[in-house]
N, CA, C and O atoms as a printed pandas DataFrame, in Angstrom:
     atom_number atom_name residue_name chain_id  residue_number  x_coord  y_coord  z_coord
0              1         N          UNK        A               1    0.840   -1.165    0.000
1              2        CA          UNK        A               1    0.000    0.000    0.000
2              3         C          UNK        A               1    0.898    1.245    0.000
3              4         O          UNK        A               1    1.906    1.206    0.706
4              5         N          UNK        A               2    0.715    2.008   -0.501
5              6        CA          UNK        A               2    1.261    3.696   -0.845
6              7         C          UNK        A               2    0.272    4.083   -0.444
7              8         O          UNK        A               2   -0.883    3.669   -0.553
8              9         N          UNK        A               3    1.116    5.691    0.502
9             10        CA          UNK        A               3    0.285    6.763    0.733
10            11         C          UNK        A               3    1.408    8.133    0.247
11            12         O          UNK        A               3    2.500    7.842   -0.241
12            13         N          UNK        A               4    1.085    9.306    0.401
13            14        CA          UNK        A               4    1.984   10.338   -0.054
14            15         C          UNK        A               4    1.466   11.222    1.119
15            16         O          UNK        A               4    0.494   11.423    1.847
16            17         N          UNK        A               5    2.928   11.684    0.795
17            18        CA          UNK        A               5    2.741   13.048    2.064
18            19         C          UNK        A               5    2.109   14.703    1.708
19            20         O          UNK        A               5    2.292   15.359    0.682
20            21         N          UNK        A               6    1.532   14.978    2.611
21            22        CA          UNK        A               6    0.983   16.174    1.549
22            23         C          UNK        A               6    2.308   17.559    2.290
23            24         O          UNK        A               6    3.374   17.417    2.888
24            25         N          UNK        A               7    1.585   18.700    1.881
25            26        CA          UNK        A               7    2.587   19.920    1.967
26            27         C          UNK        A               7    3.030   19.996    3.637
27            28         O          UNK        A               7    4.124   20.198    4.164
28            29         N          UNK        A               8    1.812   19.767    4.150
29            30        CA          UNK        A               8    1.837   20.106    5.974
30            31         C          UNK        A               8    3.023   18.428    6.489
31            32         O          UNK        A               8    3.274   18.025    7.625
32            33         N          UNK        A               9    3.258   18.131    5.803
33            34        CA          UNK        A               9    3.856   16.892    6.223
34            35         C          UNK        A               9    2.804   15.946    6.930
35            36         O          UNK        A               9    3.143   15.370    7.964
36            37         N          UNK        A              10    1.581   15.776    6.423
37            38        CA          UNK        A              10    0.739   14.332    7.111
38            39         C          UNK        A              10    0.876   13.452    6.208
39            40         O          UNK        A              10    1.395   13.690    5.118
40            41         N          UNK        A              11    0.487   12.489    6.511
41            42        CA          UNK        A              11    0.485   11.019    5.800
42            43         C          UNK        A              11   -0.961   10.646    6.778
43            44         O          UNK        A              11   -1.147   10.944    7.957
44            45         N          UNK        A              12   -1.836    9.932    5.884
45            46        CA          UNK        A              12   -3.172    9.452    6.189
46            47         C          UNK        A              12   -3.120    8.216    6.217
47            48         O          UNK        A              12   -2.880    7.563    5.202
48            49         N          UNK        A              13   -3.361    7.616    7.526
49            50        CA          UNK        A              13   -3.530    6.063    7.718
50            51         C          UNK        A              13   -4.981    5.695    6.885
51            52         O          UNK        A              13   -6.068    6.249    7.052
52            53         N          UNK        A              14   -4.682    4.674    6.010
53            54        CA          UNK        A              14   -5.979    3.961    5.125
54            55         C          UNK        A              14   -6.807    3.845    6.488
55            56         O          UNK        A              14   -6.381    3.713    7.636
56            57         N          UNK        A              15   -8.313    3.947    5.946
57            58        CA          UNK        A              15   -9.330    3.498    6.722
58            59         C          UNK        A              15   -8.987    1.922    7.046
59            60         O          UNK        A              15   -8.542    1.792    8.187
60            61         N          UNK        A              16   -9.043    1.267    6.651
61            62        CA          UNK        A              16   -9.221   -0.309    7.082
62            63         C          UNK        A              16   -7.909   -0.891    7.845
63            64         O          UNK        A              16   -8.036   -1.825    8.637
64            65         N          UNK        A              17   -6.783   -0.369    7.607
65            66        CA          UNK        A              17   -6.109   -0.649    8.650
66            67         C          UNK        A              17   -5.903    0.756    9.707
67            68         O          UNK        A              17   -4.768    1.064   10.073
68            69         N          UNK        A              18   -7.112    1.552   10.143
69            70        CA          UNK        A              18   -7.232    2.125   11.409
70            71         C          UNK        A              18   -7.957    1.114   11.788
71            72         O          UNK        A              18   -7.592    0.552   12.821
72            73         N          UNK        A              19   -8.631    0.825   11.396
73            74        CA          UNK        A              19  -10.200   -0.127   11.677
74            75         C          UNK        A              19   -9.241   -1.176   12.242
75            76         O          UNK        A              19   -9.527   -1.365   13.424
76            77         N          UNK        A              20   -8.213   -1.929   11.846
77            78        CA          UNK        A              20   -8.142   -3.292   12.452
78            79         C          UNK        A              20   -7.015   -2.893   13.252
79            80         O          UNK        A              20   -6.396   -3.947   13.406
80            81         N          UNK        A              21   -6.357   -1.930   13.884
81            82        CA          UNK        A              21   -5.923   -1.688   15.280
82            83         C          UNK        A              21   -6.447   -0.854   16.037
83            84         O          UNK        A              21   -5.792   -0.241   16.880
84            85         N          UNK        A              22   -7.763   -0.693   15.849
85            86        CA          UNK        A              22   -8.788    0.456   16.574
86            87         C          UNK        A              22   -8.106    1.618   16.801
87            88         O          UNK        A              22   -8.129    2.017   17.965
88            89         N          UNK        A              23   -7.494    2.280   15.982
89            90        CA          UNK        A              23   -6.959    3.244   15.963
90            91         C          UNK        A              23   -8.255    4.931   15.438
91            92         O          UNK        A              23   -8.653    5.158   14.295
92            93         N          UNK        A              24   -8.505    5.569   16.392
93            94        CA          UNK        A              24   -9.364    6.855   16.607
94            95         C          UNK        A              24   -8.353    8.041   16.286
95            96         O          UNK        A              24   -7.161    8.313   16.433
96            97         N          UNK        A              25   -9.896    8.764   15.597
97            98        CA          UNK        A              25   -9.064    9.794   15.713
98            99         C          UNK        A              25   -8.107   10.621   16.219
99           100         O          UNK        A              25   -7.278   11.270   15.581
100          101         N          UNK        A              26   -8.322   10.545   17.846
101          102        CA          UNK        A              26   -7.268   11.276   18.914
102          103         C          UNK        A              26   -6.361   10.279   19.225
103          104         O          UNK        A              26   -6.139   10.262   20.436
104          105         N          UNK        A              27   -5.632    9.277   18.478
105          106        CA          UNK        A              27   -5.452    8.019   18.636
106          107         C          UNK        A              27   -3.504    8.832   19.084
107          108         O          UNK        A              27   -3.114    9.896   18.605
108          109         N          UNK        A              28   -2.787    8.073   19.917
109          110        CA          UNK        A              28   -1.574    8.934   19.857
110          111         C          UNK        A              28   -0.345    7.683   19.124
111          112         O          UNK        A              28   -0.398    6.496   19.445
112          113         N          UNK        A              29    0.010    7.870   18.784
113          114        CA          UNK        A              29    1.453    7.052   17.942
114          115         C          UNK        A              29    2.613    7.501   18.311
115          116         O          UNK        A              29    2.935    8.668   18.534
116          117         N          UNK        A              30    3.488    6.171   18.395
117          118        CA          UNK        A              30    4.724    6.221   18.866
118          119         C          UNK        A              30    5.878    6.491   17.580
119          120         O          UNK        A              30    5.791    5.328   17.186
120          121         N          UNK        A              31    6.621    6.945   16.871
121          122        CA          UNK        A              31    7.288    7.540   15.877
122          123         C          UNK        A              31    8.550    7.099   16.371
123          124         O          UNK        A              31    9.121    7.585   17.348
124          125         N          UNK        A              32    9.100    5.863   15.440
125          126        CA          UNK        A              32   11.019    5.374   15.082
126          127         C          UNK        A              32   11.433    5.388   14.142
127          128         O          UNK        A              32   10.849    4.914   13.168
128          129         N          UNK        A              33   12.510    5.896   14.094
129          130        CA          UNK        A              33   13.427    6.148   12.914
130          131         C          UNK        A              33   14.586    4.350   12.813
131          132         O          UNK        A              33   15.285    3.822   13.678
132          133         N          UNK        A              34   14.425    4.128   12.041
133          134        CA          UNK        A              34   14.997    2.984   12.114
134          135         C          UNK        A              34   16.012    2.884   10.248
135          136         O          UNK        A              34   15.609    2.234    9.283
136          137         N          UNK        A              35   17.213    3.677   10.290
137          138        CA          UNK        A              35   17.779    3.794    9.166
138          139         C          UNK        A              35   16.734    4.598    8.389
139          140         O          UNK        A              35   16.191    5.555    8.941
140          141         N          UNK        A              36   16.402    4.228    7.035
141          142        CA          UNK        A              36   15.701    4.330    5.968
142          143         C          UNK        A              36   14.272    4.414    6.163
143          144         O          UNK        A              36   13.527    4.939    5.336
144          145         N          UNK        A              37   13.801    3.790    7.484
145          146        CA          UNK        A              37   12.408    3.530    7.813
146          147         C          UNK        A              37   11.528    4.091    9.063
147          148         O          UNK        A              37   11.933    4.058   10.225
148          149         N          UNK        A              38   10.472    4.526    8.727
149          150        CA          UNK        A              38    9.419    5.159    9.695
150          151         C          UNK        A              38    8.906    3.763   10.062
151          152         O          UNK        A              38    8.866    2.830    9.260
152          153         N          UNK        A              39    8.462    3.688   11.519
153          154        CA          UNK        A              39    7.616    3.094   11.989
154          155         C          UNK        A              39    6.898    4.107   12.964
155          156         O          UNK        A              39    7.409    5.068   13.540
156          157         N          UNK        A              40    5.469    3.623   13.016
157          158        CA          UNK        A              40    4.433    4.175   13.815
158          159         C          UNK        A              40    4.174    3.219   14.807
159          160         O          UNK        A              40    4.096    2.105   14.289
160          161         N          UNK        A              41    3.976    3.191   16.255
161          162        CA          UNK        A              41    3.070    2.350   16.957
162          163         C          UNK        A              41    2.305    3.222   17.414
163          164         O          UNK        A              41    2.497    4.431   17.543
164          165         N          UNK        A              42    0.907    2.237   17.807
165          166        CA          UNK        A              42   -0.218    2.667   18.760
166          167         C          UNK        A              42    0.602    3.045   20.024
167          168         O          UNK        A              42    1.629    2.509   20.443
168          169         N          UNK        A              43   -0.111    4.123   20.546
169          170        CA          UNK        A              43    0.422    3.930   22.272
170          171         C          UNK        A              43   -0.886    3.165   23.115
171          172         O          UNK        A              43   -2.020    3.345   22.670
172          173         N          UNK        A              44   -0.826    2.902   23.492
173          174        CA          UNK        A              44   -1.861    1.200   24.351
174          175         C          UNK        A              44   -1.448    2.254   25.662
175          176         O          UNK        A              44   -0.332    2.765   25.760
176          177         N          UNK        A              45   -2.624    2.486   26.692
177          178        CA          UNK        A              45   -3.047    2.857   27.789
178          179         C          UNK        A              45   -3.522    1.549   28.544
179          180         O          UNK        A              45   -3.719    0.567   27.829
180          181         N          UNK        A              46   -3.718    1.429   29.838
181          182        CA          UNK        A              46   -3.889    0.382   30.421
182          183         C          UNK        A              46   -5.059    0.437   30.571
183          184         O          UNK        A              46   -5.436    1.480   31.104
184          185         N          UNK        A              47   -5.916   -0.365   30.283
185          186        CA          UNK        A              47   -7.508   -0.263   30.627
186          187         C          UNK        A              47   -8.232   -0.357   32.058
187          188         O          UNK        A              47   -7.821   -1.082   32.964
188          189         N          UNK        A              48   -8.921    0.147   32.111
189          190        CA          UNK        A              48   -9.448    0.341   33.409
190          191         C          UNK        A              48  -10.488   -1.137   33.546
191          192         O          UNK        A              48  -10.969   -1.812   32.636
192          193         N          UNK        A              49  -10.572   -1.265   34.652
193          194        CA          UNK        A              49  -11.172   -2.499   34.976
194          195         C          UNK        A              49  -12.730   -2.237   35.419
195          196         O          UNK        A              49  -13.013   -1.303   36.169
196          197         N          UNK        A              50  -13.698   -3.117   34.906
197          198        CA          UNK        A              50  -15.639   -2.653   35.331
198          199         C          UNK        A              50  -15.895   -3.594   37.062
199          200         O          UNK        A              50  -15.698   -4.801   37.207
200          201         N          UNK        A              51  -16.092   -3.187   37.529
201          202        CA          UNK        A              51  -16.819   -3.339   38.778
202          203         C          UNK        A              51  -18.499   -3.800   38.507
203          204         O          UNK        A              51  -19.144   -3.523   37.496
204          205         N          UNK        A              52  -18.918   -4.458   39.524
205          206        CA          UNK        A              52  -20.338   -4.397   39.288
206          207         C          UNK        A              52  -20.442   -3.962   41.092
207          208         O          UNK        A              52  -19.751   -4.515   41.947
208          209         N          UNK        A              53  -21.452   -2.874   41.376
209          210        CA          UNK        A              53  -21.706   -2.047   42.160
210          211         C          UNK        A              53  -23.232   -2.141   42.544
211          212         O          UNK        A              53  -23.895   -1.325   41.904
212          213         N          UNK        A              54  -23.783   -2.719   43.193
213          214        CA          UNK        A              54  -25.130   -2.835   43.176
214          215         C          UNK        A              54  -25.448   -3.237   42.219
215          216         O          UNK        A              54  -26.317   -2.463   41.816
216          217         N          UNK        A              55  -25.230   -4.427   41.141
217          218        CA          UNK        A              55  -25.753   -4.601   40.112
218          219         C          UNK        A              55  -25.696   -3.989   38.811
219          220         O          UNK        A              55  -26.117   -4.382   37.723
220          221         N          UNK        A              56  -24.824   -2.491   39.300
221          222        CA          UNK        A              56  -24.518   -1.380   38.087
222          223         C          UNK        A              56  -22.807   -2.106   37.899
223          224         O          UNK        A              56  -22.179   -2.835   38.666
224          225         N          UNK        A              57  -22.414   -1.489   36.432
225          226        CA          UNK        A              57  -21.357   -1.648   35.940
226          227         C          UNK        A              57  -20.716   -0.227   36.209
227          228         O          UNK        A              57  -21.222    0.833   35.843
228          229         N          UNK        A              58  -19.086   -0.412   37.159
229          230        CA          UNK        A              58  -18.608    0.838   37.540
230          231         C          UNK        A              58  -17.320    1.139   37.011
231          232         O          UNK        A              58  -16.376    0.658   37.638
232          233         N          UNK        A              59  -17.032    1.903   35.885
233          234        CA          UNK        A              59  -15.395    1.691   36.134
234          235         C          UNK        A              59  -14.900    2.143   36.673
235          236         O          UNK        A              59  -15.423    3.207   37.005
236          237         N          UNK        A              60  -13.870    1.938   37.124
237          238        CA          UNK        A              60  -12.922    1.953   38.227
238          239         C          UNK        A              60  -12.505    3.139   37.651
239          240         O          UNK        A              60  -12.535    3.318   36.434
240          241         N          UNK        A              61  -11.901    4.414   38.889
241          242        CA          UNK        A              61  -11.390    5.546   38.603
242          243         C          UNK        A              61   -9.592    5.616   37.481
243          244         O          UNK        A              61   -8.600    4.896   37.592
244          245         N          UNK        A              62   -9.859    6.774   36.524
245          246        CA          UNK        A              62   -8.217    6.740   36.171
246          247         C          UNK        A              62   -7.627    7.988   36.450
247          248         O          UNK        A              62   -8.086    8.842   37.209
248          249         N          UNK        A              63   -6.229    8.071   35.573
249          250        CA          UNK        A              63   -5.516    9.051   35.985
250          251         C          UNK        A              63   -6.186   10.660   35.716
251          252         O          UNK        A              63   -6.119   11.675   36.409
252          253         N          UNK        A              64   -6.919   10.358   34.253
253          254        CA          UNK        A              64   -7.168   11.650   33.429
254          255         C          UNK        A              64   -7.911   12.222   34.341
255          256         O          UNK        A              64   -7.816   11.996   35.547
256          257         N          UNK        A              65   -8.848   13.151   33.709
257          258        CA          UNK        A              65   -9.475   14.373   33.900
258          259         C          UNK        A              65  -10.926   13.377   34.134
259          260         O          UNK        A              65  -11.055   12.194   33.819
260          261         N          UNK        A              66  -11.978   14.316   34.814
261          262        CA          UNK        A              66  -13.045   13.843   35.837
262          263         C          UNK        A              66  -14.062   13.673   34.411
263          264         O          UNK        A              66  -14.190   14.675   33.706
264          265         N          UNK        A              67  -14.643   12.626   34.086
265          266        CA          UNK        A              67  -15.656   12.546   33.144
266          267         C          UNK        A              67  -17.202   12.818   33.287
267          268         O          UNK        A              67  -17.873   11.798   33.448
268          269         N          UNK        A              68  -17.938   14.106   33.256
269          270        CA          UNK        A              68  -19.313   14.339   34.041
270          271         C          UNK        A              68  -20.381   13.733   32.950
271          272         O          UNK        A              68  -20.049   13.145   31.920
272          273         N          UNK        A              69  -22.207   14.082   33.526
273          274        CA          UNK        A              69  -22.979   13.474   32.760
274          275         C          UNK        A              69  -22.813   14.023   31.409
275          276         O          UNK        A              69  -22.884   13.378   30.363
276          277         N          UNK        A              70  -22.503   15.736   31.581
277          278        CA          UNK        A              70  -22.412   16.547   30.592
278          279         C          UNK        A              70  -21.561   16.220   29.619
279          280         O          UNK        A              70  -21.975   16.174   28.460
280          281         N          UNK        A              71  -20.431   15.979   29.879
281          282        CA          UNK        A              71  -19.341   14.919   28.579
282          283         C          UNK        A              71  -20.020   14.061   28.056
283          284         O          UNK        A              71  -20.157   14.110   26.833
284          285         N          UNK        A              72  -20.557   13.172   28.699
285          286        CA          UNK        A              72  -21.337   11.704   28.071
286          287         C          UNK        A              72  -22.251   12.613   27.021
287          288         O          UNK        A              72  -22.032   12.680   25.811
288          289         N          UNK        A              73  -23.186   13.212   27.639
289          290        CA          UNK        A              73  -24.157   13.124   26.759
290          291         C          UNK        A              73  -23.804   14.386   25.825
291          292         O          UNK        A              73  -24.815   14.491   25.131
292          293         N          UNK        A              74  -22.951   15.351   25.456
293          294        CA          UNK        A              74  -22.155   15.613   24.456
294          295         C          UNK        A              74  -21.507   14.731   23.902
295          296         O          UNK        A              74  -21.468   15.009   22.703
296          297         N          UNK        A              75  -20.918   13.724   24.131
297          298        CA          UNK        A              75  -20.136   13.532   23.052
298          299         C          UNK        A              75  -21.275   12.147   22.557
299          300         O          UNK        A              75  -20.987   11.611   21.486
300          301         N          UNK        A              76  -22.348   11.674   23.215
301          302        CA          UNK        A              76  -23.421   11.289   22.644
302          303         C          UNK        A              76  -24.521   11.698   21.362
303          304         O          UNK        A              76  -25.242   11.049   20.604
304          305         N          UNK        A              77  -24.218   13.128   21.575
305          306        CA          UNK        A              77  -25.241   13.783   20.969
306          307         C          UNK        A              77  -24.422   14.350   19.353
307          308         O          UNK        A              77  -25.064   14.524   18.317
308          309         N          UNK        A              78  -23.082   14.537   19.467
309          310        CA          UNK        A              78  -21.804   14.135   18.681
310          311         C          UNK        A              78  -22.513   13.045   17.747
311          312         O          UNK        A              78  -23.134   13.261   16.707
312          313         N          UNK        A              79  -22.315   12.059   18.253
313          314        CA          UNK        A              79  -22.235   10.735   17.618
314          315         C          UNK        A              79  -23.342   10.659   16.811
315          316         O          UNK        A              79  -23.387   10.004   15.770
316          317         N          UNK        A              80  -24.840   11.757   17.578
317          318        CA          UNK        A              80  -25.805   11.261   16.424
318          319         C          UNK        A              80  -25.744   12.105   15.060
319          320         O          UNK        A              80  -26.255   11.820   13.978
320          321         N          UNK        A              81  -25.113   13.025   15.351
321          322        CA          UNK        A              81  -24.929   13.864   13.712
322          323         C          UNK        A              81  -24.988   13.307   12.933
323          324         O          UNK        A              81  -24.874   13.801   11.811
């Protein structure tokens, strides 16, 4: 597969192989120079683990920033565009 670089210096990962390392838009990549060759990796975060809490599914707190109802249902309401 070929891709080309445009003026800003990006290179566009093909859709179908974002798709098969679940790679998102805000997705962050690791960048090696290896002689002649670019490599990209995913950076992999450690996943948080689900609790069941009274019968509710809880995840367990992380490092980032506090996630309210108001995020959810923005970036819900996002999704239905």
């Amino acid at each position: 597969m070929t891709v080309s670089i445009d003026r800003a210096g990006r290179v566009v990962i093909p859709k179908d192989i974002r798709d098969r390392l679940s790679l998102a838009a805000d997705a962050e990549l690791e960048i090696e120079v290896d002689g002649d060759s670019i490599r990209l990796v995913p950076v992999r975060r450690r996943g948080r683990q689900v609790h069941l809490v009274d019968g509710w599914p809880v995840i367990e707190r992380g490092d980032g920033p506090l996630i309210t109802d108001v995020d959810v249902q923005r970036w819900r309401d996002a999704d239905q565009r």
